[in-house]
C-alpha positions as CSV (number, residue, x, y, z in Angstrom):
1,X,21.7,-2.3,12.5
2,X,17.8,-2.1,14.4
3,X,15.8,-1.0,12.3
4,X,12.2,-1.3,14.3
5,X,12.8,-0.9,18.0
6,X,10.8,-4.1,20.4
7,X,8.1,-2.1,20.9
8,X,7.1,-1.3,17.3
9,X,7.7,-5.1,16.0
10,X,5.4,-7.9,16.5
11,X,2.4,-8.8,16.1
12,X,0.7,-5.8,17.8
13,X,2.5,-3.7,15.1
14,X,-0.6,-2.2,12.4
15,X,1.6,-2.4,9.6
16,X,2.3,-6.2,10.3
17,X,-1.6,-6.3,10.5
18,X,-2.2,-4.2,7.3
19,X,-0.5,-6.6,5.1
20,X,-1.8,-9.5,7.0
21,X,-5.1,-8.1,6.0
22,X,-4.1,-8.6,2.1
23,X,-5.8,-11.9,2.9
24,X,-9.0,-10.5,3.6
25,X,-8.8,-7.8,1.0
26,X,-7.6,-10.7,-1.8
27,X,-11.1,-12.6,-0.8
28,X,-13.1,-9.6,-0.6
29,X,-11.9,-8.3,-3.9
30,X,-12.0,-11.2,-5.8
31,X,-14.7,-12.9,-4.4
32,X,-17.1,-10.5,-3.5
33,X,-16.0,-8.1,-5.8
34,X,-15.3,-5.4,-3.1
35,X,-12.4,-3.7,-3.9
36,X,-11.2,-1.4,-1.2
37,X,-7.2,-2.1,-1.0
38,X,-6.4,-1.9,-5.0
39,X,-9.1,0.0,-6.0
40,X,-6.9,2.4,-8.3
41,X,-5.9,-1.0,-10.5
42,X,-9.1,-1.9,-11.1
43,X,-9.3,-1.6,-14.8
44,X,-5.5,-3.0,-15.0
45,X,-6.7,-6.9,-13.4
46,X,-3.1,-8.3,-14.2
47,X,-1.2,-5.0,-12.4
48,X,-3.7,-5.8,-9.4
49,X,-3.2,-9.1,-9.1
50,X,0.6,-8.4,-9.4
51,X,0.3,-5.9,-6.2
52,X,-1.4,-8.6,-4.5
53,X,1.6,-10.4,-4.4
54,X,3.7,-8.0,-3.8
55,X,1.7,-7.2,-0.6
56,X,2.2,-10.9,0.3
57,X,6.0,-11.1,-0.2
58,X,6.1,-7.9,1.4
59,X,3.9,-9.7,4.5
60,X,6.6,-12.8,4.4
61,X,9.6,-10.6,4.3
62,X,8.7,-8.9,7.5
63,X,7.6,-12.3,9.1
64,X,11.1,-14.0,8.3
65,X,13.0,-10.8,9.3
66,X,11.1,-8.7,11.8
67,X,14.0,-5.9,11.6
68,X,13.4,-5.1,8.1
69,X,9.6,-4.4,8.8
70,X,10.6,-0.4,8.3
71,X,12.6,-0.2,5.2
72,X,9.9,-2.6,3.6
73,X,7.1,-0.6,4.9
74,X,8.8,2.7,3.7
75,X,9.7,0.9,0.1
76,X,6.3,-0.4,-0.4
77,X,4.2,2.8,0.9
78,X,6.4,5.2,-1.6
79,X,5.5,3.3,-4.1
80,X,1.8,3.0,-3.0
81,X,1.6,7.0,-2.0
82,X,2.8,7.4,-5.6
83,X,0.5,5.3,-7.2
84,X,-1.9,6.7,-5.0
85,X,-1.7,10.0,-5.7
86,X,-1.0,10.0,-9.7
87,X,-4.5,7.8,-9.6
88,X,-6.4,10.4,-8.1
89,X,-4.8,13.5,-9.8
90,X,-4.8,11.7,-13.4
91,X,-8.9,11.0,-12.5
92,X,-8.8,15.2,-11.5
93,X,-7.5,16.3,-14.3
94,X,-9.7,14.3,-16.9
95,X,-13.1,14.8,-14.9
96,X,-14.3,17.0,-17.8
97,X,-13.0,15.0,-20.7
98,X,-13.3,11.5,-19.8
99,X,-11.1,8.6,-21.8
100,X,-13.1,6.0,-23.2
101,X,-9.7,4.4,-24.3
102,X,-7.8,5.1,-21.3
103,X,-10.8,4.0,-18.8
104,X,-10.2,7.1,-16.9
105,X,-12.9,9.0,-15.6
106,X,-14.4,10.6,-12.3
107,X,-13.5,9.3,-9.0
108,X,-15.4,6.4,-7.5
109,X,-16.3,6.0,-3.8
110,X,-14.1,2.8,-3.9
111,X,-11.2,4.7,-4.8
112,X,-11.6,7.7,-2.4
113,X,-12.0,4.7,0.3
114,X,-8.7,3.0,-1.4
115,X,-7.4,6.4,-0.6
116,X,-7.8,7.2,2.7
117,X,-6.9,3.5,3.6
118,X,-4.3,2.4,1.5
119,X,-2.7,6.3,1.9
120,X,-2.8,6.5,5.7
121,X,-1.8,3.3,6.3
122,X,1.2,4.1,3.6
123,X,1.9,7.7,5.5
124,X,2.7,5.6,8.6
125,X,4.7,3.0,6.8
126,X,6.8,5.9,5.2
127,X,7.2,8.5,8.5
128,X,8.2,5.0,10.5
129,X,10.8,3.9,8.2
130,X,12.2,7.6,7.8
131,X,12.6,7.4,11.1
132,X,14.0,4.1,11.9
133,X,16.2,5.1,9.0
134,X,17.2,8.2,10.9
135,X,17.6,7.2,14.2
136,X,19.7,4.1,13.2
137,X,21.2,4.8,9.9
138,X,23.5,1.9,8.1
139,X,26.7,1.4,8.7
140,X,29.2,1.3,6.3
C-alpha cells in the first residue's frame, strides 16, 4: 500500500515543510513569545508544549517513513481542525460573559492568525490523506 504518490512526497511537499517549521514556531513562541502555531493552548503551557512534541514526532514519523506522510497528516489535522474549531466557537460563545476561571474570553489576533494557518494547512493535511486513503485503500 502507497499512500503519498512521488510527486506529493519529499521535500517539496508543504506539509513535510509545515511541521519542519515546528522548529521555528518552538523558537518563536518560546523565545520571543510569538505564538502563531499553538496560539489556542496558550493559557494551558503544559498541553502546548505537549503539541510541540507531538508536531515533532509527527515530523520524524514522516521522515523515517515517507509513505505514511498522508495518514499522519490526516490524523494530526483532525485533531488540530477540532481543537481549532471548539477554540474559536467556545471563545464565540462566551464573548459576552467572559470566564475569569476558565481564562476564556474574546478572540485574539494571535488566535485568528493560529486559525487561518494552523486550519488551512490542517484542511490540506486532511483532503490529502482522504484521498490517498481513497485512491489506495488498505488491504486486508
Amino acid at each position: 500500500m502507497t499512500l503519498t504518490s512521488p510527486r506529493t512526497s519529499g521535500s517539496h511537499d508543504p506539509l513535510v515543510a509545515y511541521y519542519a517549521a515546528t522548529a521555528v514556531f518552538l523558537l518563536l513562541d518560546y523565545g520571543l513569545d510569538i505564538n502563531v502555531r499553538l496560539a489556542f493552548l496558550d493559557t494551558r503551557p503544559g498541553m502546548r508544549a505537549g503539541y510541540y512534541g507531538v508536531l515533532a514526532a509527527c515530523f520524524g514519523l514522516i521522515l523515517w517513513r515517507p509513505g505514511w506522510a498522508a495518514v499522519i497528516g490526516a490524523f494530526e489535522s483532525l485533531v488540530t481542525l477540532i481543537a481549532l474549531i471548539l477554540s474559536m466557537a467556545l471563545r464565540a460563545m462566551f464573548l459576552a460573559d467572559p470566564l475569569p476561571e476558565s481564562q476564556l474570553g474574546p478572540v485574539t489576533v494571535p488566535e485568528i492568525v493560529n486559525f487561518l494557518l494552523a486550519g488551512s494547512i490542517a484542511n490540506l493535511a486532511w483532503l490529502r490523506g482522504l484521498r490517498a486513503l481513497r485512491d489506495d485503500p488498505p488491504h486486508r
